[in-house]
C-alpha positions, 0 to 999 in steps of 0.5 A: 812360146811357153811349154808347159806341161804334165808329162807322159805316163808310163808302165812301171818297171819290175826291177827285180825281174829286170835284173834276173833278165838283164832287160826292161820288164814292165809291170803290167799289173799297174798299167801306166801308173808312173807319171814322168817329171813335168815338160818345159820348154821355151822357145824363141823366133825372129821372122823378117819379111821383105815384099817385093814386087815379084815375091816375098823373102822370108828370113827365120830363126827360132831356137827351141828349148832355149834354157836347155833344160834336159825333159825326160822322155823315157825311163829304162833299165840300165842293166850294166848300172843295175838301176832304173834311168831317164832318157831325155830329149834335146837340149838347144836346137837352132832352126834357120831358114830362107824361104821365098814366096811368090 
């Protein structure tokens, strides 16, 4: 499975007042005005069916995100670096299970 799309948006940050106040302050003149980079993900997934007379083993793997790409989530400000960063999602995520079905 492909992921693509465009990103969340986001209320800009005020970084002169962030820095007088040490925390995030948003600017609320421009509502949502900061659109974040582009989300892409690829995932991946093997499924292995086995009936039998009784029920169904379900044997699965699916890895998320397989390229490992970092997509920003959020966008903070860091008052120790005194500057406007990203927040990311997960990397690679492995998913196995076992499921049996009667």
């Amino acid at each position: 499975k492909v992921l693509w799309s465009g990103n969340n948006r986001q209320t800009p940050i005020n970084e002169r007042i962030s820095e007088e106040v040490g925390f995030t302050w948003l600017d609320w003149s421009l509502p949502y005005d900061v659109r974040l980079n582009n989300y892409f993900r690829l995932d991946l997934g093997f499924k292995y069916i086995r009936n039998t007379v009784r029920a169904t083993h379900v044997f699965s793997i699916s890895i998320q995100n397989v390229t490992g790409r970092l997509n920003e989530m959020n966008r903070y400000w860091n008052a120790g670096a005194g500057e406007v960063q990203s927040e990311t999602q997960f990397g690679i995520l492995p998913n196995f299970s076992y499921r049996i079905e009667f």
